[in-house]
N, C-alpha and C positions, 0 to 999 in steps of 0.2 A: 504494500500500500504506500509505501513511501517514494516511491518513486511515481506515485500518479501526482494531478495537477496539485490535487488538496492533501500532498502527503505531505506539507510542513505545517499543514494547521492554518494559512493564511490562504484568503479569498478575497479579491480587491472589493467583492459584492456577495452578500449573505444573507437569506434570510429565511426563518422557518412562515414555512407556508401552511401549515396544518398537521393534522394527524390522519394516520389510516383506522379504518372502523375496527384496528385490532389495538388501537393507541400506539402506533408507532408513529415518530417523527419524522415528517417530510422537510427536508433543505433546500433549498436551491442556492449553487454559489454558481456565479460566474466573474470569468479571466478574460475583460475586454482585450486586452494586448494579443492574447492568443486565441481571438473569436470563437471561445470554448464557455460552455454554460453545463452544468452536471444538476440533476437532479437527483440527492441521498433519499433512502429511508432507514431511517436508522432504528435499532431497538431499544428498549427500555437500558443497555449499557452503553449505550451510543454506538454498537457495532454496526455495521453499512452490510443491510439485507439487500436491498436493492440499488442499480447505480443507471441512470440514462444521463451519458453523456451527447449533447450536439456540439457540434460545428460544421463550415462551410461541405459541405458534400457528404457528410460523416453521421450516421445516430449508431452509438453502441450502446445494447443493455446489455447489464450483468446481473447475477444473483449469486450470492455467498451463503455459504452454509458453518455452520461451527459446530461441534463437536460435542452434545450434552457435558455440563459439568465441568467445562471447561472457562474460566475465568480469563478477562484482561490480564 
């Protein structure tokens, strides 16, 4: 994860848009410099269940999974 856009933690634009009907957190950050805009959902530990990144020509999703019982 560190090596994605929002792997140091900084996003020139951020903001939580809502929750999903399971209360997980919806993000949206985007990176005008690199016409990159990601939308998280993160869970109750801030881990990123879901990931739609856009930009010019480009939409990538992803889904993550973790491991029962397993902690940050």
């Amino acid at each position: 994860m560190e090596s994605e856009l929002y792997g140091s933690g900084v996003a020139s634009q951020a903001v939580i848009v809502g929750r999903t009907t399971d209360g997980d957190i919806i993000l949206r950050v985007g990176f005008p410099a690199e016409l990159v805009q990601a939308e998280l959902v993160l869970d109750g530990e801030h881990r990123i269940l879901r990931e739609t990144l856009t930009a010019p020509y480009h939409l990538i999703t992803r889904t993550f999974g973790y491991p029962r019982g397993v902690k940050r």
